[in-house]
PAVEX-331144 format. One record per residue (C-alpha): residue number from 1; residue in one letter; chain; x, y, z. Coordinates in steps of 0.05 Angstrom, whole numbers, padded with zeros to 5 digits. Layout:
<nr NUM | rest A | kette A | east X | north Y | up Z>
...
This chain:
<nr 1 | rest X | kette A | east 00022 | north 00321 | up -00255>
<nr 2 | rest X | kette A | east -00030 | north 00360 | up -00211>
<nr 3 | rest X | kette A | east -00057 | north 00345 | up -00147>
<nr 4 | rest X | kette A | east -00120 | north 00316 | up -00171>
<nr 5 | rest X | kette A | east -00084 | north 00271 | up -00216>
<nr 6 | rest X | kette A | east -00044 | north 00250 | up -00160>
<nr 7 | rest X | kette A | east -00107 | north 00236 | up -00111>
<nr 8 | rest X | kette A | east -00126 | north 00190 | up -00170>
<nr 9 | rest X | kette A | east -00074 | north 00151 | up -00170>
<nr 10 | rest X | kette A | east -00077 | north 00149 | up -00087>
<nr 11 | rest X | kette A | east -00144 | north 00117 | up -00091>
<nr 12 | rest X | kette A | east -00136 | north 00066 | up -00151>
<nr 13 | rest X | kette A | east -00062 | north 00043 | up -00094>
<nr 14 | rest X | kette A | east -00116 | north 00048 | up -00032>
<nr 15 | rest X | kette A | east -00166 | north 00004 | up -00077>
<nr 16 | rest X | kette A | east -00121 | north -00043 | up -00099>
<nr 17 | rest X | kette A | east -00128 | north -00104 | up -00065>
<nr 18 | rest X | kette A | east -00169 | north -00094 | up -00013>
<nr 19 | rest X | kette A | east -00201 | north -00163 | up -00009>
<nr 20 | rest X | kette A | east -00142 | north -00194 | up -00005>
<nr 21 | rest X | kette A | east -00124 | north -00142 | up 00050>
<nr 22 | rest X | kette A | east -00185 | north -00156 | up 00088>
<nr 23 | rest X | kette A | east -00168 | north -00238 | up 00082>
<nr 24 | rest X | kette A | east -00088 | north -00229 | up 00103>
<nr 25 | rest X | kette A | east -00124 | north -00189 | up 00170>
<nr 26 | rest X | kette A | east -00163 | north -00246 | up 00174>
<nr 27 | rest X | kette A | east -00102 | north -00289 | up 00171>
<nr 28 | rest X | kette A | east -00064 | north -00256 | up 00214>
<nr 29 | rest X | kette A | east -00114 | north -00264 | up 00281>
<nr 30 | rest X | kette A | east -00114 | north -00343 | up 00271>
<nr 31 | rest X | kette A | east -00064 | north -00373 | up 00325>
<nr 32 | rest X | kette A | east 00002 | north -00398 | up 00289>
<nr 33 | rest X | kette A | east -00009 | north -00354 | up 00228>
<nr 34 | rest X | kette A | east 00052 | north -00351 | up 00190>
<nr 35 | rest X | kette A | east 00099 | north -00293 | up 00210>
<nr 36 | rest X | kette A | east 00112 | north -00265 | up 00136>
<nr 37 | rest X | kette A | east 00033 | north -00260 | up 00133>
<nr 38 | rest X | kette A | east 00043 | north -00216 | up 00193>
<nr 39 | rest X | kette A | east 00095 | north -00172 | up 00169>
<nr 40 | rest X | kette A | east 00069 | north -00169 | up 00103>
<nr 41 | rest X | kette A | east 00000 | north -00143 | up 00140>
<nr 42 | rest X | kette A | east 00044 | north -00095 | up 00190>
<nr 43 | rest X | kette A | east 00081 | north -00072 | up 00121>
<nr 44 | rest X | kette A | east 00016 | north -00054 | up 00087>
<nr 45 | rest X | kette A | east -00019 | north -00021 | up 00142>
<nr 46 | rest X | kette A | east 00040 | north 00020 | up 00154>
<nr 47 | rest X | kette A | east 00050 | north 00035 | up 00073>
<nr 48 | rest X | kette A | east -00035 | north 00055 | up 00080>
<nr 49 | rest X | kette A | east -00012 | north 00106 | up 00124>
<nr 50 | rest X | kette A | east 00026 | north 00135 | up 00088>
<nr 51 | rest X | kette A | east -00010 | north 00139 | up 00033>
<nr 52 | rest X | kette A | east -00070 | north 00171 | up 00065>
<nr 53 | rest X | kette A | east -00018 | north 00225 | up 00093>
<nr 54 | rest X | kette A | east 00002 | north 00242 | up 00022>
<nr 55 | rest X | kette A | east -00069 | north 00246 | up -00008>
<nr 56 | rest X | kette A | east -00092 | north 00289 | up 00052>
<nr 57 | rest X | kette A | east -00033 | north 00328 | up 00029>
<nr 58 | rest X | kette A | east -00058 | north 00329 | up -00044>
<nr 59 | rest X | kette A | east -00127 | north 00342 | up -00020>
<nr 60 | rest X | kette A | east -00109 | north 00405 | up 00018>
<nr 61 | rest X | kette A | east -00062 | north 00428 | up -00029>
<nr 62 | rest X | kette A | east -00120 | north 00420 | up -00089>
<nr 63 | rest X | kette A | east -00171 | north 00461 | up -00052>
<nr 64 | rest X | kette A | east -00125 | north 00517 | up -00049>
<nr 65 | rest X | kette A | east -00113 | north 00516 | up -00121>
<nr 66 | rest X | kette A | east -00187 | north 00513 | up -00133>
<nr 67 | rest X | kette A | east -00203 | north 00573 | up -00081>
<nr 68 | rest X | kette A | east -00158 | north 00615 | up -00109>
<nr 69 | rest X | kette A | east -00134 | north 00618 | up -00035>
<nr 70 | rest X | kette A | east -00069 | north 00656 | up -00035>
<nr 71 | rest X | kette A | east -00013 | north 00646 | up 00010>
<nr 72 | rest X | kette A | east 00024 | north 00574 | up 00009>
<nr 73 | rest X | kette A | east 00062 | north 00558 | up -00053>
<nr 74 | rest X | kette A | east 00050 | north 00500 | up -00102>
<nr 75 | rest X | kette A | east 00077 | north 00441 | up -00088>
<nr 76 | rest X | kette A | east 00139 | north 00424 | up -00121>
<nr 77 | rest X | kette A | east 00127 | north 00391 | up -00193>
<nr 78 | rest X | kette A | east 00186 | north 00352 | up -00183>
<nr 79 | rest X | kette A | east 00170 | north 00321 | up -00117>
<nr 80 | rest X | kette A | east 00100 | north 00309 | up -00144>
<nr 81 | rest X | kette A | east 00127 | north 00272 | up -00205>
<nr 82 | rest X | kette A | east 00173 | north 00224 | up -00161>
<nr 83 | rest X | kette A | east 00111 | north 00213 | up -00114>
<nr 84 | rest X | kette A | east 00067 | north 00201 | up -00181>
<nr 85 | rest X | kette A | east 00120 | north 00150 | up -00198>
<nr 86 | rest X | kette A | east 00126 | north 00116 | up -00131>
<nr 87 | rest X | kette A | east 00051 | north 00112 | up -00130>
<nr 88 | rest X | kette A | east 00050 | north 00076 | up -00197>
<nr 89 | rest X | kette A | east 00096 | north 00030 | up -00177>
<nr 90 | rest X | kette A | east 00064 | north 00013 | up -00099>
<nr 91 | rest X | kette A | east 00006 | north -00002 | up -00148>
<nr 92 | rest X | kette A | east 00039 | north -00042 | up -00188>
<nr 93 | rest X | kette A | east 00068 | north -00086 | up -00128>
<nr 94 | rest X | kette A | east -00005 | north -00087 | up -00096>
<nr 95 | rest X | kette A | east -00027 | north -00120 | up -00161>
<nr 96 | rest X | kette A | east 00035 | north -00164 | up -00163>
<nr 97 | rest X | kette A | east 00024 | north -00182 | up -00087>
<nr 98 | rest X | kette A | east -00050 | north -00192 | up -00094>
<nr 99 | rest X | kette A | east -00041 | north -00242 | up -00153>
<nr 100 | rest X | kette A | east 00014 | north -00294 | up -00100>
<nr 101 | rest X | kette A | east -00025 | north -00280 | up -00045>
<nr 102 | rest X | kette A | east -00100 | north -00297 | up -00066>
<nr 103 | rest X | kette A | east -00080 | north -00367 | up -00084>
<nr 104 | rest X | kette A | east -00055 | north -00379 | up -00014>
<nr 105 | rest X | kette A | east -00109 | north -00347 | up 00020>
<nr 106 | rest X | kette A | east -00160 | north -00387 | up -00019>
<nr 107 | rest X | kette A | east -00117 | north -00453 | up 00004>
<nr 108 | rest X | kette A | east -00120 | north -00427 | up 00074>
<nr 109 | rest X | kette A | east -00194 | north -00408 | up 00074>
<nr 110 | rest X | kette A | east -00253 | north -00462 | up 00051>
<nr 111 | rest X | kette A | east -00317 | north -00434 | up 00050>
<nr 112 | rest X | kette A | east -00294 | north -00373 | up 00096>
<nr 113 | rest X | kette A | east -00260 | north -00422 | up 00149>
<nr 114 | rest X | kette A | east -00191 | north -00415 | up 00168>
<nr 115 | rest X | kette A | east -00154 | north -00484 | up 00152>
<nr 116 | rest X | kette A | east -00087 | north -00477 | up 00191>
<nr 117 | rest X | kette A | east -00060 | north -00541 | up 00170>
<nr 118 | rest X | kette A | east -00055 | north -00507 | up 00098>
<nr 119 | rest X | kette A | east 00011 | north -00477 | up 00114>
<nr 120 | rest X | kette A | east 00056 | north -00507 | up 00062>
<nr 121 | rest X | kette A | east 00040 | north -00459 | up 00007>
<nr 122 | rest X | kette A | east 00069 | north -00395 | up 00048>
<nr 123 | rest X | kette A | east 00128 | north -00438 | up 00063>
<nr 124 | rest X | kette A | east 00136 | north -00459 | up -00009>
<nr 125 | rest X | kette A | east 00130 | north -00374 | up -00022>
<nr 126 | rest X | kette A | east 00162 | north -00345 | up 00033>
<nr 127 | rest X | kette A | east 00217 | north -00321 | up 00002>
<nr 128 | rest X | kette A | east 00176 | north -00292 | up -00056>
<nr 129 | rest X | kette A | east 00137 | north -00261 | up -00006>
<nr 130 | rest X | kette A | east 00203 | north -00234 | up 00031>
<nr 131 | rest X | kette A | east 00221 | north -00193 | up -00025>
<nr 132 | rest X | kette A | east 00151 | north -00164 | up -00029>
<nr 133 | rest X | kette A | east 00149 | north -00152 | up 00042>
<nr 134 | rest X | kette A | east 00221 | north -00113 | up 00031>
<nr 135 | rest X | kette A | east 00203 | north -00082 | up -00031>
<nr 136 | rest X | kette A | east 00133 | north -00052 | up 00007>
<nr 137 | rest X | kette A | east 00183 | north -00028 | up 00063>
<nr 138 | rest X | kette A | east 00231 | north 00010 | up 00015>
<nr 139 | rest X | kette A | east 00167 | north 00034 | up -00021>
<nr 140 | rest X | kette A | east 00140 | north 00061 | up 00051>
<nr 141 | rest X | kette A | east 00204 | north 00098 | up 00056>
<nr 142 | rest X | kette A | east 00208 | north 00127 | up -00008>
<nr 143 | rest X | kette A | east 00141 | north 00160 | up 00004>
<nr 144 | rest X | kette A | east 00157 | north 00182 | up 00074>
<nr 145 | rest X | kette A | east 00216 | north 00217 | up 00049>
<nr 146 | rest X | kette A | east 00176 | north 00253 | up -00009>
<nr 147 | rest X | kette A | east 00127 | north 00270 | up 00040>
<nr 148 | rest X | kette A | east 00177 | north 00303 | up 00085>
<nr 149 | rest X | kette A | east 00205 | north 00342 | up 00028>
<nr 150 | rest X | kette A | east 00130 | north 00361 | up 00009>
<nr 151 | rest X | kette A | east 00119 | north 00382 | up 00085>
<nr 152 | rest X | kette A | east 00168 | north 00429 | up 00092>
């Protein structure tokens, strides 16, 4: 997979979900907002991170190779292809994520107003949502760790 191809793939994970994104920030600044909303938002922002890292990576890298710009070698094809995987599946768990938690942000929100006392569904989820927030964490570390080996 080339860098462009990659960068793709960066901005359909970066894309996906961002409403629901923009709601769970909202969330998150209402007093006595559930705590897995938090960590799930701390998880994501952090996992957006790294994501950017890796497609300014990919960005650089596909200049070069489209300047004809001696010098640094080509990224490692397979690095790139367990990145290209990883990205698929963070995608994949954004879409997975976005489909729980837009339910229970539309219970929480009426007509753009927070409705605290609408709680029960992200205690009826939590541990749903657990496993996403975990699975996002070992997803952020996957990618950290291919972006080391792609920074060296």
């Amino acid at each position: 997979m080339d860098p462009l191809s990659v960068t793709a793939s960066i901005i359909a994970v970066v894309g996906a979900g961002t409403t629901t994104v923009k709601l769970l920030k909202k969330l998150v600044s209402l007093k006595n907002a559930p705590a897995i909303a938090l960590a799930l938002d701390s998880e994501l922002s952090d996992l957006r991170l790294n994501v950017l890292a890796i497609q300014d990576l990919f960005m650089r890298q596909a200049e070069k190779l489209t300047s004809h710009s001696g010098g640094d070698t080509v990224l490692d094809r397979d690095v790139i292809a367990n990145i290209a995987r990883c990205l698929k599946q963070t995608n994949d768990l954004a879409v997975d994520l976005d489909h729980l938690l837009n339910p229970l942000l539309s219970s929480t929100f009426h007509s753009g107003n927070a409705m605290p006392g609408k709680w029960y569904g992200w205690i009826k989820n939590e541990k749903k949502l657990k496993r996403f927030q975990q699975e996002l964490h070992d997803t952020r570390i996957k990618l950290n760790t291919l972006f080391g080996m792609l920074s060296l």
